[in-house]
PAVEX-556243 format. One record per residue (C-alpha): x, y, z; residue number from 1; residue in three letters. Coordinates in steps of 0.02 Angstrom, whole numbers, plus 50000, padded with zeros to 5 digits. Example, Ala and Ser with C-alpha at 12.3 -4.5 7.8 and 13.67 -1.06 7.14 Angstrom:
<sites>
> 50615, 49775, 50390, 1, ala $
> 50684, 49947, 50357, 2, ser $
</sites>
This chain:
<sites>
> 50000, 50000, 50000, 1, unk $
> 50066, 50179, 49954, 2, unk $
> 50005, 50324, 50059, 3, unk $
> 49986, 50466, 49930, 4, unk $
> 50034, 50641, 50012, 5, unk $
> 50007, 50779, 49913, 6, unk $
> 50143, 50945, 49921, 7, unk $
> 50108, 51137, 49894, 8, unk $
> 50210, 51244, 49798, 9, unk $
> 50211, 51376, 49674, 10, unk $
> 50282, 51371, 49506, 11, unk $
> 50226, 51513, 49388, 12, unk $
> 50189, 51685, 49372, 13, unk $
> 50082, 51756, 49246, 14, unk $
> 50030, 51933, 49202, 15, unk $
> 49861, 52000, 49167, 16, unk $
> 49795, 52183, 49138, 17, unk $
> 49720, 52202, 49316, 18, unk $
> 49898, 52150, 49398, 19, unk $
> 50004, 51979, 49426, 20, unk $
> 49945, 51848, 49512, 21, unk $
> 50004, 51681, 49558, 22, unk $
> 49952, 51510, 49467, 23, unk $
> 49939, 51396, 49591, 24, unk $
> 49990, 51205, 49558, 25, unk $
> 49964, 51035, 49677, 26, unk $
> 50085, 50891, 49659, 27, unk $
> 50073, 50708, 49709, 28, unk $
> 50220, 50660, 49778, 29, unk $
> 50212, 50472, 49836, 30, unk $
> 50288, 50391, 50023, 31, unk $
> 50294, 50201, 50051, 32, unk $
> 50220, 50181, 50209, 33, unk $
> 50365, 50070, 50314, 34, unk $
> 50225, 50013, 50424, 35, unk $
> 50137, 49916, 50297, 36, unk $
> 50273, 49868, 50169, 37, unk $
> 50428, 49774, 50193, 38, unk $
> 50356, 49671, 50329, 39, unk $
> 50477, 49535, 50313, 40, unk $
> 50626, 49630, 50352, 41, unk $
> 50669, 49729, 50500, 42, unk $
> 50620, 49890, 50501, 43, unk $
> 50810, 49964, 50480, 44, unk $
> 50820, 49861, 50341, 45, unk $
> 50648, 49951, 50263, 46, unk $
> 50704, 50105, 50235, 47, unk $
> 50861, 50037, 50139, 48, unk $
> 50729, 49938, 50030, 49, unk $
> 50598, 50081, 50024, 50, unk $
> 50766, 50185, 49935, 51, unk $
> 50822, 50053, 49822, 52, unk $
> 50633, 50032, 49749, 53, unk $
> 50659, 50220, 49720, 54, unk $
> 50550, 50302, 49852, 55, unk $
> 50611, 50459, 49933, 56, unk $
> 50496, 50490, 50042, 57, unk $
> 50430, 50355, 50187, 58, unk $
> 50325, 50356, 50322, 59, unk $
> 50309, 50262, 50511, 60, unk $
> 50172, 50252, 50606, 61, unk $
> 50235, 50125, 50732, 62, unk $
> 50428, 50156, 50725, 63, unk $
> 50465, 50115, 50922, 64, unk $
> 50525, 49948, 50882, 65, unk $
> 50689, 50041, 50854, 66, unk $
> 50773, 50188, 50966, 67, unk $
> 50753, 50367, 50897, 68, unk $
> 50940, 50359, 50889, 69, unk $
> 50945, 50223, 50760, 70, unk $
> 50814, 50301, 50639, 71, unk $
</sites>
């Protein structure tokens, strides 16, 4: 399962006759959700996975198997 996480930012400017205003743009950027995936391996060992399936970006929602030091 993917968890889809969606990013704000700006990328153009355009000009009109009244003034300039902003075009605003939405991207889907996508994490791989450590919690769900990988569930073989430990979870050290999923974020090395997670980046060699190219994800850059992941996400933990039970990471205290591990100390904070370690992650």
């Amino acid at each position: 399962s993917l968890c889809f996480l969606l990013f704000y930012y700006n990328d153009t400017y355009r000009q009109r006759s009244a003034g300039i205003y902003r075009k605003k743009k939405w991207r889907m950027r996508i994490a791989a959700n450590l919690s769900i995936m990988f569930q073989r391996v430990d979870l050290l060992q999923r974020y090395e996975k997670a980046a060699s399936m190219g994800f850059r970006c992941v996400e933990v929602s039970i990471p205290y198997s591990q100390p904070a030091e370690k992650l």
